[in-house]
C-alpha positions in Angstrom: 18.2 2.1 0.1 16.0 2.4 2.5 13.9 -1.2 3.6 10.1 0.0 3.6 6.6 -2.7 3.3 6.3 -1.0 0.2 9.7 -1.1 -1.5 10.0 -4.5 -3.5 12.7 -7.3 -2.7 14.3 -9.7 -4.3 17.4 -12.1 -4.2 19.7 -14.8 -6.2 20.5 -17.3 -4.3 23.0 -19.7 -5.6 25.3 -22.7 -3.8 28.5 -22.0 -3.5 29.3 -25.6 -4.5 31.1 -24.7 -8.3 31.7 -22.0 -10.2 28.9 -19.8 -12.0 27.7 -20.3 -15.4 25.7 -18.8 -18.0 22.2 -20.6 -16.6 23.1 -18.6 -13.4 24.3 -15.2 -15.3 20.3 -15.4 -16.6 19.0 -15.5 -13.3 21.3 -12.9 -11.6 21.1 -10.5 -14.9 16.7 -11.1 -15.0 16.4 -10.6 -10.9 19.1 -7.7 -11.0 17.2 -6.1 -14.2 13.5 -6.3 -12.4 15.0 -5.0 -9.4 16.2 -1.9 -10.4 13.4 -1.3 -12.8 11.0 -1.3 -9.8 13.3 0.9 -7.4 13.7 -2.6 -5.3 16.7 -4.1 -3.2 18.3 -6.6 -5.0 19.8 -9.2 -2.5 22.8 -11.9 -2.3 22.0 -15.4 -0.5 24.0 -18.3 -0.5 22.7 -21.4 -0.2 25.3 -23.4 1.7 23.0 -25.4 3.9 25.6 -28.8 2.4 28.8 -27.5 4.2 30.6 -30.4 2.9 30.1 -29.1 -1.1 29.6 -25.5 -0.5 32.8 -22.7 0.7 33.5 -19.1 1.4 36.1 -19.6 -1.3 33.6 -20.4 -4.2 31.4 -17.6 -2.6 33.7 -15.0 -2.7 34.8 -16.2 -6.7 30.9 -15.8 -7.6 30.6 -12.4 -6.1 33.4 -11.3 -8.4 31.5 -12.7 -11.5 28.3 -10.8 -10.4 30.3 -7.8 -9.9 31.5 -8.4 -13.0 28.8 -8.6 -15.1 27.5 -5.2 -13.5 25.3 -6.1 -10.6 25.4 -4.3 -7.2 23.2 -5.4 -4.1 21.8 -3.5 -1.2 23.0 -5.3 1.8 26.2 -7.6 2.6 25.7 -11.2 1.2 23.5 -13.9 3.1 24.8 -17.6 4.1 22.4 -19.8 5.0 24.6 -21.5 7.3 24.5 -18.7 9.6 20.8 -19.4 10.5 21.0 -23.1 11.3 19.4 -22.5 14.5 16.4 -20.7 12.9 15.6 -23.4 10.9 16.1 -25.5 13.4 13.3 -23.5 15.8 10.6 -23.7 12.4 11.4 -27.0 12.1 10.4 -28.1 15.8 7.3 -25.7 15.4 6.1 -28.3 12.3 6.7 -31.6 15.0 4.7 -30.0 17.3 2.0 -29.4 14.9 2.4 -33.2 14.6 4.0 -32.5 10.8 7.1 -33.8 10.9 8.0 -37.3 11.4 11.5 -39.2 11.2 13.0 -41.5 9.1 15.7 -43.6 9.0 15.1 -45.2 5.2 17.8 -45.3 2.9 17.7 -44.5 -0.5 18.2 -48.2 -1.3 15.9 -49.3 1.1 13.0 -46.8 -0.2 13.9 -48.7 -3.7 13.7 -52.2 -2.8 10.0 -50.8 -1.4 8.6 -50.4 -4.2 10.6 -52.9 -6.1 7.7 -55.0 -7.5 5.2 -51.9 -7.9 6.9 -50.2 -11.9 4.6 -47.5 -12.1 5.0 -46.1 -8.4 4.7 -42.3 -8.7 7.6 -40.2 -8.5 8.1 -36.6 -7.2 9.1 -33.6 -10.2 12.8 -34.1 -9.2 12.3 -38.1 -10.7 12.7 -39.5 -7.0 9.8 -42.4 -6.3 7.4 -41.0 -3.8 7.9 -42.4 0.1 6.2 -45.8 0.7 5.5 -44.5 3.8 7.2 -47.0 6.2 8.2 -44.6 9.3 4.6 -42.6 8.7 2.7 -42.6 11.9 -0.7 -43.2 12.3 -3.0 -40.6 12.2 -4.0 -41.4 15.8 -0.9 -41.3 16.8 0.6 -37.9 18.6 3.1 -36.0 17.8 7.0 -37.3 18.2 9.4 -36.4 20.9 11.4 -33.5 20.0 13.9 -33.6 16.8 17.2 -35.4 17.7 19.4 -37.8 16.4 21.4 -37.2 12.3 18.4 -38.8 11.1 16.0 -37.3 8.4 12.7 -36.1 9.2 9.9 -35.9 6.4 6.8 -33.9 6.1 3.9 -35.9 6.6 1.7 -34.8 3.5 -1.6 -35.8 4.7 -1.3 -34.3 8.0 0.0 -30.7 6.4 -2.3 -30.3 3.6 -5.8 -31.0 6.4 -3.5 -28.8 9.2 -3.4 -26.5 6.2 -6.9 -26.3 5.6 -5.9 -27.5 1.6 -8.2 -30.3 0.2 -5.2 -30.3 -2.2 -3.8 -27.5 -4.0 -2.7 -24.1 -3.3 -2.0 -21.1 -5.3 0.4 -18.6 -5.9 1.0 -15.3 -7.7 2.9 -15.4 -10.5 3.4 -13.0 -13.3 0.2 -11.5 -12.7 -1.8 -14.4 -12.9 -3.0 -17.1 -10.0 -1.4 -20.2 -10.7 -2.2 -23.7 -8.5 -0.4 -26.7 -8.0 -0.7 -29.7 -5.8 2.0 -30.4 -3.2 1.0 -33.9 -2.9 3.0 -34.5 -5.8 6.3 -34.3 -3.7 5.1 -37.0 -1.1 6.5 -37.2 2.3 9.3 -34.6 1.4 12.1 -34.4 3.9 12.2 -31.3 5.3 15.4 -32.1 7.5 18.6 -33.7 5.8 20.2 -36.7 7.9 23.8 -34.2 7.9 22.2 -30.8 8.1 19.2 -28.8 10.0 16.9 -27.9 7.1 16.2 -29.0 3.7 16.4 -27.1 0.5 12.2 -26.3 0.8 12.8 -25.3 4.0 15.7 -23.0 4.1 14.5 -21.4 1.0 10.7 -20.4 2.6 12.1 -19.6 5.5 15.2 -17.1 4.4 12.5 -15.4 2.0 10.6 -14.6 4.6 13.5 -13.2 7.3 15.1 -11.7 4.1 11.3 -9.9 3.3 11.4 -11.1 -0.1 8.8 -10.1 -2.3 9.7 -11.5 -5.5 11.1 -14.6 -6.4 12.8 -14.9 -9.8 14.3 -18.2 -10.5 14.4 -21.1 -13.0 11.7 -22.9 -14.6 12.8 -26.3 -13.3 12.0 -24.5 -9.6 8.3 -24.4 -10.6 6.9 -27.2 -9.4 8.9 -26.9 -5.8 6.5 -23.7 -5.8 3.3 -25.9 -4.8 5.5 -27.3 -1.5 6.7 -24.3 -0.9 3.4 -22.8 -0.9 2.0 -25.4 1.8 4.7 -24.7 3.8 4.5 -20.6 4.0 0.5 -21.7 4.8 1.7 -24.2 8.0 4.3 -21.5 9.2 2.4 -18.4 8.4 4.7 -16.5 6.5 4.3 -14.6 3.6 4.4 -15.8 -0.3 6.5 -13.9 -2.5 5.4 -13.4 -5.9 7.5 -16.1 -8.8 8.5 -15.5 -12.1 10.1 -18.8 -13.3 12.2 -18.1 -16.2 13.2 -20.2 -19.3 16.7 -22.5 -18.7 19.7 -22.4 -20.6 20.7 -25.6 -22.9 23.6 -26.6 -24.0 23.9 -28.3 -27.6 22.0 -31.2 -26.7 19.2 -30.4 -24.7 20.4 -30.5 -21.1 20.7 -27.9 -18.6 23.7 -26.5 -17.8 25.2 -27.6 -14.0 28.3 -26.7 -12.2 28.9 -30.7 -11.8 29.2 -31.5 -15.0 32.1 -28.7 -15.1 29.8 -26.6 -18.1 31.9 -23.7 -19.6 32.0 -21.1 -16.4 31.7 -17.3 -16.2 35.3 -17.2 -15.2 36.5 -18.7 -17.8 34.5 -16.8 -20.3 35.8 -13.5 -19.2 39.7 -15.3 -19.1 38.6 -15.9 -23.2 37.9 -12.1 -23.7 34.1 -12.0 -23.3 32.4 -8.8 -22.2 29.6 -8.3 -20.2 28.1 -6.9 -22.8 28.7 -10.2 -25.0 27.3 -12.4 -21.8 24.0 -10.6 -21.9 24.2 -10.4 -25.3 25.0 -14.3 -25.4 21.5 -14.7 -23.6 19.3 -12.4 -25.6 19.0 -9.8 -22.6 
């Protein structure tokens, strides 16, 4: 099909770090599904930005289950450790803006922090919030260029007034305008200590390359969707329109991960199941 400005886009973008699951079937099946019923591309990304976890192996396995299930794509599958250097460039663009600033805090030494302070916020994913120790001042000018396998964080402050955000931005999702407050992540990192980019990063960035114009994906993503927002606004690219959909539990409650080795497509369809029973399985 034919790429046009008018011709919706969306993608699944999974990490090749396990084996699909039922929580991911959801997600592929619902993207797939609103694809095709808008005449859209439907897209394949991998996000394997964490080289060390993630392999062409466990890629290749997970296109087999989507092709399984019934899903085609429009254009040969996506890794996002083929654009390194993009990220890389966007990255540098966000120091120069005086945005980005590094740090070379451990996880233990962000904890002992804020060791006597109990209530000290936390971001949606449970981590506490930066203290702030490497933060510069706000007289201060921009840092040198990025260097060094050391992570650099987005200096909230700084981005939402670069931004021209007293606080929160909005995005379109399922026809409504929904706002949220990015200050809620802190000083996010934006580059890992071991790779080029982030998971906020990467992700705005490849949907804008990739022309995305619809983002379906989990319910748990929502509140990245605020950070992600900010960071379309400092970059000036383009916001996709969301739909976060419900997650899939397991008996008690808890989401299903590839981690915690939860029952796997694969072996679903080595027990007899059927497409059919899969979307069945998840009320599709």
């Amino acid at each position: 099909m034919a790429n046009s400005a008018d011709t919706p886009v969306f993608r699944f973008a999974p990490s090749p770090n396990g084996k699909l699951h039922l929580g991911h079937a959801l997600s592929a099946l619902l993207c797939h599904d609103r694809a095709r019923a808008m005449g859209g591309r439907f897209l394949i990304r991998f996000e394997d930005i964490d080289t060390v976890r993630c392999s062409r192996d466990l890629a290749e396995a997970m296109l087999e289950d989507l092709a399984w299930l019934g899903l085609t794509w429009d254009a040969e599958p996506e890794f996002q450790s083929d654009h390194f250097q993009g990220y890389r460039a966007a990255a540098e663009r966000l120091r120069a803006d005086g945005l980005l600033y590094p740090c070379t805090c451990s996880r233990g030494e962000i904890a002992r922090a804020i060791a006597d302070d109990p209530a000290w916020p936390r971001d949606p994913d449970g981590a506490p919030l930066y203290p702030g120790t490497h933060r510069p001042r706000d007289d201060e000018p921009p840092m040198l260029p990025l260097s060094g396998q050391i992570a650099w964080r987005l200096d909230m402050a700084r981005a939402l007034r670069h931004a021209g955000q007293a606080a929160n931005v909005t995005w379109f999702e399922d026809g409504q305008t929904v706002t949220g407050d990015p200050a809620v992540w802190g000083d996010a990192v934006l580059i890992r200590k071991d790779t080029p980019a982030s998971y906020h990063l990467a992700c705005v960035l490849d949907d804008a390359r990739q022309g995305v114009t619809h983002v379906v994906r989990g319910e748990d993503l929502k509140p990245a969707t605020s950070l992600h927002g900010l960071l379309q606004i400092c970059l000036d690219l383009p916001a996709p329109a969301y739909h976060h959909h419900r997650l899939v539990l397991d008996k008690t409650g808890r989401k299903l991960s590839k981690s915690d080795g939860d029952t796997s497509l694969a072996d679903l369809r080595r027990t007899g199941a059927t497409p059919s029973d899969i979307r069945k399985s998840l009320g599709l």
